[in-house]
C-alpha positions as CSV (number, residue, x, y, z in Angstrom):
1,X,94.7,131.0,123.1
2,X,95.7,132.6,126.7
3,X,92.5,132.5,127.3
4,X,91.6,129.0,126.5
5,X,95.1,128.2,128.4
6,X,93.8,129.4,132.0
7,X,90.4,128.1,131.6
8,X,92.3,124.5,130.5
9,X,94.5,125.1,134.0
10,X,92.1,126.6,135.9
11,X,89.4,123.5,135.3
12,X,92.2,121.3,136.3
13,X,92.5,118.5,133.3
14,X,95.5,118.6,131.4
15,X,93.7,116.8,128.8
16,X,94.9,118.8,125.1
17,X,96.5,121.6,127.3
18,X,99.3,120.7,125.2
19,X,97.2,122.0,121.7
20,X,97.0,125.5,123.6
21,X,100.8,125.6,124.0
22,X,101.4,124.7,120.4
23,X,99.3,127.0,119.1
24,X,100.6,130.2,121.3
25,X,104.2,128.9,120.4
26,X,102.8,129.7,116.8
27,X,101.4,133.0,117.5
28,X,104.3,134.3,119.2
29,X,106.9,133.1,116.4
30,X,104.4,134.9,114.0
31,X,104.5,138.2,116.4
32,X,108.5,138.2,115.8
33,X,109.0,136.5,119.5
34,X,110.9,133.3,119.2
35,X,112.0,133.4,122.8
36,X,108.3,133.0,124.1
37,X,107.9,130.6,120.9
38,X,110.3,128.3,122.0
39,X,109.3,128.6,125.6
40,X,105.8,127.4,124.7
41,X,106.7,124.6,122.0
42,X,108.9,123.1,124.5
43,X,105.8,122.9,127.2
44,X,103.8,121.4,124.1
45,X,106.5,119.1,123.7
46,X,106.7,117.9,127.1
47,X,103.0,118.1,127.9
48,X,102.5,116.1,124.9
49,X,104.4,113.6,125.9
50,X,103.4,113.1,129.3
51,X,99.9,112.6,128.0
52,X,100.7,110.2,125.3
53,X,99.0,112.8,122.9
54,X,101.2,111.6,119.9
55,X,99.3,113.9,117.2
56,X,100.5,117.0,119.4
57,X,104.1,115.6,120.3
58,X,104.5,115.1,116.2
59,X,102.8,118.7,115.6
60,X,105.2,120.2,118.2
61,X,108.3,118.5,117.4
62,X,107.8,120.1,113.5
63,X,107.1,123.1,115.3
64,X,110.2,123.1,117.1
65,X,112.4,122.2,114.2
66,X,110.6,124.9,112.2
67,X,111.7,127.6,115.4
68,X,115.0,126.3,115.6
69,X,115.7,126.5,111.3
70,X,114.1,129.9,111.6
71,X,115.6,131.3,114.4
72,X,119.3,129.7,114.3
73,X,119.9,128.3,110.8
74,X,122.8,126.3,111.9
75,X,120.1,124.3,113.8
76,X,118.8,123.3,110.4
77,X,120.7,119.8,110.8
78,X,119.6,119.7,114.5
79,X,116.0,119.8,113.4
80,X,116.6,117.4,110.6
81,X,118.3,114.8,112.7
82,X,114.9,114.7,114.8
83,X,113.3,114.1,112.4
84,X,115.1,111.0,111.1
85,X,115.3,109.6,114.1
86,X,111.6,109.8,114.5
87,X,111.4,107.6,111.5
88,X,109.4,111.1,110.2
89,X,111.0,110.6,106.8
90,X,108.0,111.4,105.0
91,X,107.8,114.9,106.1
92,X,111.3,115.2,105.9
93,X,111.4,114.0,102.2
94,X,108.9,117.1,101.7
95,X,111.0,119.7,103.4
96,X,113.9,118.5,101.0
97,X,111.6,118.7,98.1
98,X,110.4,121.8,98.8
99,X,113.6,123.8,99.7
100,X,114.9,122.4,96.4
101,X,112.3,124.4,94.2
102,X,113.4,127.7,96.0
């Protein structure tokens, strides 16, 4: 994904730079680095938007609330207040669903 990253900035498009930034923000979180995974996700986030690239601002905002649940639990309503005010409710219903049958 680094990789991918400087060829992406070095070739000068910005064009689903955002997708690399989502997906080392996932690596790193699954390394044990939630610093670095936050760092990225945010970039996503912000990229994302900037290049109205709504299938990786919805991907990273999901991203971000999963960091925030799993790194700060008392961000759990944080990350579910996104949501709702997304008008995600369908994912959100899921989540709720889901933590129930734990």
């Amino acid at each position: 994904m680094e990789k991918g990253l400087d060829i992406t900035i070095r070739g000068g498009s910005e064009w689903w730079i955002s997708f690399h930034y989502l997906y080392l923000s996932k690596t790193y979180l699954d390394l044990g680095d939630p610093q670095n995974s936050r760092s990225f996700i945010e970039e996503a986030l912000k990229l994302s938007q900037k290049n109205s690239e709504k299938h990786f601002e919805g991907a990273s905002w999901t991203w971000l609330g999963r960091i925030l649940g799993k790194t700060d639990p008392s961000q759990s309503d944080k990350a579910e207040s996104m949501f709702q005010e997304m008008g995600m409710d369908y994912w959100l219903a899921k989540t709720q669903e889901v933590m129930r049958r734990l």
